[in-house]
C-alpha positions as MATLAB code, in Angstrom:
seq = 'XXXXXXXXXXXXXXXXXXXXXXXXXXXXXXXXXXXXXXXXXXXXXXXXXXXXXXXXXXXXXXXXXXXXXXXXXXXXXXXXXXXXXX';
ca = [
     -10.408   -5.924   -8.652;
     -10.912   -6.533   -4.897;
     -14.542   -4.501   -4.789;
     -15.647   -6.701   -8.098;
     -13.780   -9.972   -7.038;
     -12.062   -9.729  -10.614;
      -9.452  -11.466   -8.976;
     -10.889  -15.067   -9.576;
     -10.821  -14.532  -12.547;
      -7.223  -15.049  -12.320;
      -6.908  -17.473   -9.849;
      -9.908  -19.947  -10.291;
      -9.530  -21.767   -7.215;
      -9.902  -19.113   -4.714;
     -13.398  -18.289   -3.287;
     -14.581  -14.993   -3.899;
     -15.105  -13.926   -0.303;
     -11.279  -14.663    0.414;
      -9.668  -11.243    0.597;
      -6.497  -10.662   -0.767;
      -3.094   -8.420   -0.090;
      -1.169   -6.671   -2.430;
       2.815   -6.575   -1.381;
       5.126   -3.985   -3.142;
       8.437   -4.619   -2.123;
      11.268   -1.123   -2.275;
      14.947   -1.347   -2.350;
      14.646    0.883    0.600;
      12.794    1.293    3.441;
      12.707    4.944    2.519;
      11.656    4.319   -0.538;
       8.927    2.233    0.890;
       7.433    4.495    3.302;
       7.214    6.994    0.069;
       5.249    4.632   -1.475;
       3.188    3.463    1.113;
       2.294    6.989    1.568;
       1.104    7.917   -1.601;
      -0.874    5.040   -1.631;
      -2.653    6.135    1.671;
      -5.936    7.799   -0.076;
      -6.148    5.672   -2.995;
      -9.567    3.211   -3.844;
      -8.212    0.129   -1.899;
      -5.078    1.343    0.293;
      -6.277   -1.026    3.315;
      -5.656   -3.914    0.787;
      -1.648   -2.949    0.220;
       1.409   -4.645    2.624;
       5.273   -2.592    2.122;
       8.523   -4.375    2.984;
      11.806   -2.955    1.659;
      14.073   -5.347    0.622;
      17.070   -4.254    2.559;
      15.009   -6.008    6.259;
      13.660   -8.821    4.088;
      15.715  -12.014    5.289;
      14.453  -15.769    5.866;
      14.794  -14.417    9.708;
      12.616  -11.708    9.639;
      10.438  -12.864    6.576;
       7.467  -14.694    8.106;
       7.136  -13.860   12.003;
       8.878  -10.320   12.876;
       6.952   -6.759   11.949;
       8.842   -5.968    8.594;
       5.978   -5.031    6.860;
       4.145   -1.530    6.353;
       0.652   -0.770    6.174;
       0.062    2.944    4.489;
       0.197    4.180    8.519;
       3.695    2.593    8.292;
       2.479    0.874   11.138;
       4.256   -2.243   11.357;
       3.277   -5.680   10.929;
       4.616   -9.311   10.621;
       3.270  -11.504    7.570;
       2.598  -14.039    9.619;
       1.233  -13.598   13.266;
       2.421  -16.021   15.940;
      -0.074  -18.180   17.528;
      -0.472  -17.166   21.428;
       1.352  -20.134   23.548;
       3.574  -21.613   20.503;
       7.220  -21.543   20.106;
       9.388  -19.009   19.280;
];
């Protein structure tokens, strides 16, 4: 979908040039890293996010590194601006 852009199709009011993530959320963070890792080598891998729900609060949700990327390097969905509040 992402190297076509099929995914306007579905959402009509997004431009095609906006890129997109896909999030799977695990019951585990074992299970997660699993996942993320046999997703490593597939078509489209840099496009996928992991969280296990067991760290997924309204604490951590937006701003601390929760999620995975298939390096299980972690990552926050949201990146603080430099200079704002904590």
């Amino acid at each position: 979908m992402a190297e076509t852009r099929q995914h306007v199709r579905h959402f009509p009011g997004v431009s095609p040039e906006v890129p997109f993530t896909v999030l799977h959320v695990s019951p585990t963070s074992g299970r997660r890293d699993l996942v993320a890792k046999s997703i490593r080598e597939k078509p489209g891998a840099r496009l996928w996010k992991f969280a296990s729900w067991d760290e997924l609060t309204p604490e951590t949700l937006l701003h601390e590194a929760i999620l995975r990327d298939t390096d299980l390097k972690a990552l926050p969905l949201v990146r603080r601006l430099e200079g704002g509040k904590e």
